[in-house]
N, C-alpha and C positions, 0 to 999 in steps of 0.2 A: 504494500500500500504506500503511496504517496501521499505526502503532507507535505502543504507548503505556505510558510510563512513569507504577507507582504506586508510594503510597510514603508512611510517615509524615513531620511536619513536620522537615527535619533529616536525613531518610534522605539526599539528593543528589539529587533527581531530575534538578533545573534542571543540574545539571555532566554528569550522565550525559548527558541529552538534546544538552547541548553538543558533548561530547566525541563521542558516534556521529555527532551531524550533519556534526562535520567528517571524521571518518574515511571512513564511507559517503558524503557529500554528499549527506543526508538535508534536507528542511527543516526547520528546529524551529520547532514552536507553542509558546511559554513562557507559564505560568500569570500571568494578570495581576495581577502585585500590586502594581508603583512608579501603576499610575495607578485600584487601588480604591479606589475614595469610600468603602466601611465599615470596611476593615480598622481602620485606628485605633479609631475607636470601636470598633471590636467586642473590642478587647482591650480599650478601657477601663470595655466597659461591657456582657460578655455576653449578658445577657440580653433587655437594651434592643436591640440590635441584630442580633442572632443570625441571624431572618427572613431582613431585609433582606439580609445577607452572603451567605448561602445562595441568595434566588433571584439576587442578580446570580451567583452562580458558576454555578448553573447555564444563566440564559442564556448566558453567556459561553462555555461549556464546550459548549452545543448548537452556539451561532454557529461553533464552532471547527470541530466534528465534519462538520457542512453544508457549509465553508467545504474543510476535506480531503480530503473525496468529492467533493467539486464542482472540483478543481484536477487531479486526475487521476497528480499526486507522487506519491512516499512522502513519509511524512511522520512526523516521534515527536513527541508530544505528550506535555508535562510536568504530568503528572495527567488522571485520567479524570472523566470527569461518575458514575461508580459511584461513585467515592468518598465525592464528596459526598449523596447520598443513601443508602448502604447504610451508611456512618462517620460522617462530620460532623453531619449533621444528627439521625440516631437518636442519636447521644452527647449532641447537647444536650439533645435532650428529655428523654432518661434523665436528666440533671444538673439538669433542673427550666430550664434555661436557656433554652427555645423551651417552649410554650403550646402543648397537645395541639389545639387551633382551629389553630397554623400549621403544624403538625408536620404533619398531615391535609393541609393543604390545597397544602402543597413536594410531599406524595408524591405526590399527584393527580397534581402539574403534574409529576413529573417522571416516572410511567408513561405520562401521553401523549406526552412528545418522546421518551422513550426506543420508541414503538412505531414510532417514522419515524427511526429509524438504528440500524444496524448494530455491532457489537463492534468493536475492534480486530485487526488479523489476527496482531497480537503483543502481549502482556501482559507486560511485564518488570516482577517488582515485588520494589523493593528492602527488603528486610528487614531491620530493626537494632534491635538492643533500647536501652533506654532512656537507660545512659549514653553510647552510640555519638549519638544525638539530641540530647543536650545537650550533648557538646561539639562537635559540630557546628553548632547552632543561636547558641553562644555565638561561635568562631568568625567566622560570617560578622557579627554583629552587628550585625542590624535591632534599631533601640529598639523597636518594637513586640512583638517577640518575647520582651524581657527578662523581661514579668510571665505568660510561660506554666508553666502547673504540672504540676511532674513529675504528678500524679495524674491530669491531663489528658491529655500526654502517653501514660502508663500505659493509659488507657482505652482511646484510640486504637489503642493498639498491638493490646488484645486484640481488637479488632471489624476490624482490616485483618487479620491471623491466621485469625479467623472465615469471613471473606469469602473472602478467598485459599486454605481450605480445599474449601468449596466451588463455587469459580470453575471452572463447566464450557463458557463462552461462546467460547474459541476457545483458541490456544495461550497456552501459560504459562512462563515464565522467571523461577525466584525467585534473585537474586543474595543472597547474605550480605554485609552491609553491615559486619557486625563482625570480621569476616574479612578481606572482599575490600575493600581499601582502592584501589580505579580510581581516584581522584582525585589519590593521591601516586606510587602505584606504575605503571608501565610495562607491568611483569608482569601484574599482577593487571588493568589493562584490556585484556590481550591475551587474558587468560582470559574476561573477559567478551565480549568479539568473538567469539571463539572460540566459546563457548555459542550469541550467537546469528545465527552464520553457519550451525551445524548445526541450528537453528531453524527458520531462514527461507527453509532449499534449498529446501523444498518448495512455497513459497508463491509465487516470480516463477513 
């Protein structure tokens, strides 16, 4: 089974993912960011690097998807390869940041892998509006993450909203991030178990 955690920069994916893998003894797939070649530059230089950051995510995010169909687990996965083509990448081209020649040519590439795999058989997407994000993002304190801008963030937020309004691809679980704090509280990640244990009866 598949499970996959989305979620703006700062929502918690990577702790949620943590935290169900050891309750359920789930595997977790964590998004690769201590060993991305573009990340840094691509904070430091948008526009110049934007592309690049985008297709390594996506291959990376296919390799995953291939990699937890092909292993026969469960498995939660910290972000979706949707994201980055239905969020990330249309955001930059809106911000002038990606060049309508590679914005064209990420989507190509990314409706053809998407037509040899499958959804998630569970969609958990954490929800948090802006300042839940930034003190979360500040928090964990990656220096690359210091020069990201609330208007950025902000944009994000409205095109994850967008998406997850109309996300009809399999089940859905939108947790409140501004609310439900699972990462300090006890409770509140027993409520999110909770949510999706009445989820996922129906899918073993």
């Amino acid at each position: 089974m598949h499970i996959a955690i989305a979620g703006n920069i700062g929502s918690g994916k990577t702790t949620l993912a943590g935290l169900l893998s050891k309750h359920y003894g789930w595997e977790a797939h964590y998004e690769d960011v201590e060993t991305n070649p573009y990340l840094n530059n691509f904070y430091e230089d948008m526009q110049r690097w934007s592309f690049n950051l985008q297709v390594y995510f996506l291959n990376s995010r296919f390799r995953q998807i291939v990699d937890i169909r092909k292993s026969g687990k469960t498995v939660i996965q910290d972000r979706t390869i949707y994201e980055d083509a239905y969020i990330f990448a249309p955001n930059l081209h809106a911000m002038g940041l990606m060049s309508s020649r590679d914005f064209e040519n990420y989507s190509s590439l990314f409706e053809l892998m998407n037509s040899f795999i499958d959804p998630p058989d569970l969609l958990i997407y954490l929800k948090a509006g802006v300042p839940t994000l930034v003190n979360q993002i500040q928090k964990r304190g990656r220096d690359y993450e210091n020069t990201i801008r609330l208007d950025y963030l902000k944009r994000l937020n409205e095109r994850y909203n967008e998406w997850i309004d109309t996300y009809s691809s399999g089940k859905l679980l939108v947790i409140d991030v501004d609310n439900n704090k699972f990462s300090e509280k006890i409770s509140d990640l027993a409520e999110v178990i909770q949510k999706i244990d009445a989820e996922i009866h129906g899918l073993f």
